[in-house]
C-alpha positions as CSV (number, residue, x, y, z in Angstrom):
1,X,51.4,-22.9,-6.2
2,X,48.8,-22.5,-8.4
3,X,46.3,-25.6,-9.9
4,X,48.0,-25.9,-13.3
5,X,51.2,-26.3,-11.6
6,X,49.9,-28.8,-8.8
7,X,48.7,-30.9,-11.7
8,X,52.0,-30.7,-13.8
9,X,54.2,-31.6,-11.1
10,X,51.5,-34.6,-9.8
11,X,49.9,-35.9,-13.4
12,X,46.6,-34.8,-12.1
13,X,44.2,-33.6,-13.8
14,X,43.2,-30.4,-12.7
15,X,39.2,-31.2,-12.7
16,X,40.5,-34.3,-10.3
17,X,42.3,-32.1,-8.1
18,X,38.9,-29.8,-8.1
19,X,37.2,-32.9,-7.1
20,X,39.7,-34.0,-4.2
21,X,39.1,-30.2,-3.0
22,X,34.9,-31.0,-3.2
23,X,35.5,-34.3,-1.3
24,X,37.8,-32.6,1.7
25,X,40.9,-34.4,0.5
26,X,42.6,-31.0,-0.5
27,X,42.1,-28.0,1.3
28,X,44.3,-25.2,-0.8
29,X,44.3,-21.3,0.2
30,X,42.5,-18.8,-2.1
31,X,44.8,-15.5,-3.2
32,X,42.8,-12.2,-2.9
33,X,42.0,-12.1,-7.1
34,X,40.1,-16.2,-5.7
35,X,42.9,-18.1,-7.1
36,X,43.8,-21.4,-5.9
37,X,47.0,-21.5,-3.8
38,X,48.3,-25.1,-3.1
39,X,51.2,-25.6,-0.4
40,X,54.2,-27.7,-1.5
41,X,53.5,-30.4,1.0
42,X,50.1,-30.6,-1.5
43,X,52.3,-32.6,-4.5
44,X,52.9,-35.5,-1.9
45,X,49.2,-35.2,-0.2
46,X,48.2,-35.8,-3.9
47,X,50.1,-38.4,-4.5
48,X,49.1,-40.2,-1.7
49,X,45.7,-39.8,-2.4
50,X,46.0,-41.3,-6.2
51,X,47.9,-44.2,-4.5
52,X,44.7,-44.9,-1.8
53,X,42.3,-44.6,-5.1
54,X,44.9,-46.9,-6.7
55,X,44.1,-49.1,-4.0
56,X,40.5,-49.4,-4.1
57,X,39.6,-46.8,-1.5
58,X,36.8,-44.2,-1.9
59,X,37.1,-40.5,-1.0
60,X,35.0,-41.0,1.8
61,X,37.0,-43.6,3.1
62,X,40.1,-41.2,2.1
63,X,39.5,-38.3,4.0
64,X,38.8,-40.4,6.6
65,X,42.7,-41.8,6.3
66,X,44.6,-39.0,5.6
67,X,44.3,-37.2,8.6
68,X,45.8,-40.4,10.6
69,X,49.0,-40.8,8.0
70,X,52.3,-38.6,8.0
71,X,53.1,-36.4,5.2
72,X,56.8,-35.9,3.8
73,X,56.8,-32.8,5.9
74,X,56.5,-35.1,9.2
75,X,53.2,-33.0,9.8
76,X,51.6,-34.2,13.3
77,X,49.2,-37.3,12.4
78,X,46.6,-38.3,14.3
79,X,45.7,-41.6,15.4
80,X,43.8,-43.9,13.7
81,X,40.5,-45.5,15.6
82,X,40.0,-48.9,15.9
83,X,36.8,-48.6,13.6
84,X,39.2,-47.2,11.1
85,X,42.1,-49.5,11.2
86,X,39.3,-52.6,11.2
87,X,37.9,-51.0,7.7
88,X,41.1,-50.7,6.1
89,X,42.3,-54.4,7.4
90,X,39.1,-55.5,5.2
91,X,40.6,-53.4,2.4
92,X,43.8,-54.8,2.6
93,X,42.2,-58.1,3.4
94,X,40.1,-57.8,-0.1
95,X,43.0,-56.6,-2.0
96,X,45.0,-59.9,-0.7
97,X,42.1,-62.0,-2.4
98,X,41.8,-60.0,-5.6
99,X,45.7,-60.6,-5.8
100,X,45.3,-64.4,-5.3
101,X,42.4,-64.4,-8.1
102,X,44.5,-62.6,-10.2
103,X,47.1,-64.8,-10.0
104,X,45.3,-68.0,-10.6
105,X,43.8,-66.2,-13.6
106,X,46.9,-65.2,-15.0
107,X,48.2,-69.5,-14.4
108,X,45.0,-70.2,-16.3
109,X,45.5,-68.1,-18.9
110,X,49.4,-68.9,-18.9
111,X,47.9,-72.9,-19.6
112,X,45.8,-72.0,-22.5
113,X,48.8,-69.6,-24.2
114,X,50.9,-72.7,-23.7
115,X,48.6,-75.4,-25.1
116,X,47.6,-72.9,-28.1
117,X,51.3,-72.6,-28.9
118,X,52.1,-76.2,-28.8
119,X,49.2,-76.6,-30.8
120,X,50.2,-74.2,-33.5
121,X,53.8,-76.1,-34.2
């Protein structure tokens, strides 16, 4: 498939898809006019990919990844190295603690909403 349709069918931009191409996260085909040819297993790769970013990984960190996970096609995965799976427990772990800040955040501000309302009657 061709860019405009890879970012239709995924909600990615296609300037965002040229940049997962630059940082090794996509690796499409080229026609014999130079076009962009993405394979269908590309709509889940790039979905994927936007949920690692989601996460708060970097492309780097990405490519790295990718290789070791499964895509819908049950393409062969390789495994991941300890150094890897140590980096993305830190991730995880750092996500856990953003989660718990969040959440106290949200009581606080759940505190001052209530007071302010009782306030107002």
């Amino acid at each position: 498939m061709r860019i405009g349709e890879l970012a239709r069918r995924t909600g990615v931009s296609e300037r965002s898809l040229r940049y997962y191409e630059q940082q090794g996260l996509l690796s499409p085909d080229r026609t014999p006019g130079g076009h962009r040819d993405y394979p269908e297993q590309s709509v889940d790769r790039v979905i994927r990919i936007q949920e690692l970013f989601a996460a708060g990984l970097h492309s780097k960190k990405i490519e790295r990844l990718l290789p070791c996970m499964r895509d819908a096609d049950g393409g062969p995965s390789e495994e991941a190295t300890p150094e890897l799976i140590a980096e993305l427990t830190a991730e995880r772990d750092r996500i856990d603690r953003m989660i718990t800040e969040l959440a106290t955040s949200r009581g606080v501000l759940n505190d001052v909403i209530r007071t302010a309302s009782e306030h107002d009657r």
